[in-house]
N, C-alpha and C positions, 0 to 999 in steps of 0.2 A: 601594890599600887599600879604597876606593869601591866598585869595580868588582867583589872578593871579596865585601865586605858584601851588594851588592845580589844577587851570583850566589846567594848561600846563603838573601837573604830570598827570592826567586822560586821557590829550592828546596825550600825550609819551606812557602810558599805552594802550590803545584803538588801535597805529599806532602799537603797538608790537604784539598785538593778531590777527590785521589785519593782518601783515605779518606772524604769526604764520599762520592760517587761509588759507592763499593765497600757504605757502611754501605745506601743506596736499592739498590743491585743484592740484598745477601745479604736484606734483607727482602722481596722479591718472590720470590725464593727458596721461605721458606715460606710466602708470602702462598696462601690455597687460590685453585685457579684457576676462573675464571668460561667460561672456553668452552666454546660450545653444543655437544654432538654434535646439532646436527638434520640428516636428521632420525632417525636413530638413535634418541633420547629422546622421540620424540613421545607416547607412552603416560605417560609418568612429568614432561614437561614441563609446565606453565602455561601456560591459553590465555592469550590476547590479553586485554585488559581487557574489562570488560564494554560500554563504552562505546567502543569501536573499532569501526567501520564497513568492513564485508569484503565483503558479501554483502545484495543483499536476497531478502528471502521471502515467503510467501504462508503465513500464518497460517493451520493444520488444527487441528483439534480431535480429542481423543480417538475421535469417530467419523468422521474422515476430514471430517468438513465444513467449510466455510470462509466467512469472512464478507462475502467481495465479492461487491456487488451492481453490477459493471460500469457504474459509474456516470462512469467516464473520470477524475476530478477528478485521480487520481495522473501519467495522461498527459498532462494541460492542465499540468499543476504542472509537469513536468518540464523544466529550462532547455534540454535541448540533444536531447530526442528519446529519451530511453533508454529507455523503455516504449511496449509498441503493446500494445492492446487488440484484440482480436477478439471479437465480439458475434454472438447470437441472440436470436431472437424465437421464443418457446415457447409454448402455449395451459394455461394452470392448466385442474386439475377443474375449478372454478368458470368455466368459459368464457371468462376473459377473457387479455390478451394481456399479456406479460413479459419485460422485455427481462433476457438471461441471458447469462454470463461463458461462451466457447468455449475462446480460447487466451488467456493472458497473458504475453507475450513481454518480456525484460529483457536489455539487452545490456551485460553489467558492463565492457567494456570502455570503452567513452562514459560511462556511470558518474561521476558528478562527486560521489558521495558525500554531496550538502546534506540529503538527509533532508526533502525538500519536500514526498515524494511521501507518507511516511509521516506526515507534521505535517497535511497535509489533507484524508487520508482521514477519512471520515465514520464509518466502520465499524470501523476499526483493526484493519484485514487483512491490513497488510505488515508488516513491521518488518525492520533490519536487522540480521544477527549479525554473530559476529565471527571468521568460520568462514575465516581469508585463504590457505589453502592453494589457490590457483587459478591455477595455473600450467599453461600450456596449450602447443602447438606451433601450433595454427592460432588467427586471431583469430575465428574462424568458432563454434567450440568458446566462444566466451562469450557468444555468445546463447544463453538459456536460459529455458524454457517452466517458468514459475513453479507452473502448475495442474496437476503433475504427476498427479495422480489423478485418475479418470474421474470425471466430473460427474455426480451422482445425478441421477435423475428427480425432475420436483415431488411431493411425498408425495400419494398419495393422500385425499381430505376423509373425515372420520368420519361414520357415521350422523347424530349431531349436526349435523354444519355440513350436510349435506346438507339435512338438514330446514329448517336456518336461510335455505341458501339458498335452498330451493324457497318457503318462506313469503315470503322478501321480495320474490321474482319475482312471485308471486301478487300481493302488494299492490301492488307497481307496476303488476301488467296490470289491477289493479281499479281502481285509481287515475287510471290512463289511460283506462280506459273511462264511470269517473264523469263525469271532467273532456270526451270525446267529447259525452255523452245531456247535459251541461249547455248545452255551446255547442249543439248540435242545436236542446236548446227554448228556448233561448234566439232563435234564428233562428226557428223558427217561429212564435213569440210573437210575434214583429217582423212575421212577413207576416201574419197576421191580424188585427193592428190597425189602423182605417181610420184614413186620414188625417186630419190636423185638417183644416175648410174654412178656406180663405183668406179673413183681414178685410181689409176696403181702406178706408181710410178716405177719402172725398172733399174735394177743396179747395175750401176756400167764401172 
């Protein structure tokens, strides 16, 4: 009689986790479904968060121009080598010498993502997006030349500063010539005055 009892309660129990079982299946049923078509959906999808790290950049301005001043600090920053700078030395209007950004090379592959290179830049010329579609067949393909647009020439000086700088050139060479005719008579002064005569005092 035991052995009925317990067959029927295992069967009531079995028929209860079945419909447990069945009541989680039929709601997944019309549960609405979450799978991505990507990338089918990419037009109509949600990017990445704003604060997801995919990509770095090199920060243009509405007229193509950009704020790095090749100053390296992003390549010293970098732990593992991901950024090479390449650098020139250009002559300003103003005659003097400038050291100027050529290629800015980024291999997102070595990429460790810290965000080191954008925390100590001085200028805030890179920044990373969040752009992760970067799916490549060679690893070659993920070195990437950040300064994609041709580098302008130094702007030309206005009549203005040309004037500013021809005036302070002047004063410098009048300055220099002052300070020259001062030491001159200053020297001459010296050799045309005769010497003092020598006292001796005698020992008594």
């Amino acid at each position: 009689m035991s052995s009925v009892k317990e067959y029927f309660t295992s069967l009531g129990s079995g028929i209860a986790s079945l419909l447990k079982g069945m009541k989680v299946t039929g709601k997944e049923f019309i549960t609405p479904k979450i799978t991505e078509r990507y990338p089918e959906n990419r037009l109509t999808h949600p990017s990445a968060a704003d604060r997801f790290r995919a990509e770095l950049r090199l920060v243009y301005d509405a007229d193509g121009n950009h704020k790095c001043i090749a100053c390296g600090s992003c390549e010293r920053n970098c732990p593992n080598g991901t950024i090479t700078l390449e650098t020139k030395m250009v002559t300003t209007p103003q005659g003097t010498k400038k050291k100027k950004l050529d290629k800015y090379f980024y291999d997102l592959g070595s990429c460790t993502f810290c965000q080191l290179c954008v925390t100590n830049c001085p200028t805030a010329a890179i920044e990373f997006v969040n752009d992760f579609e970067q799916a490549v067949f060679t690893r070659s393909k993920l070195v990437k030349k950040l300064n994609y647009l041709p580098e302008k020439p130094e702007p030309e000086p206005t009549p203005e500063e040309l004037a500013k700088i021809a005036a302070e050139r002047e004063a410098k060479i009048a300055e220099a010539k002052a300070k020259a005719a001062a030491a001159k008579a200053a020297k001459e002064a010296a050799a045309q005055t005769p010497d003092a005569p020598a006292t001796t005092q005698e020992n008594k």
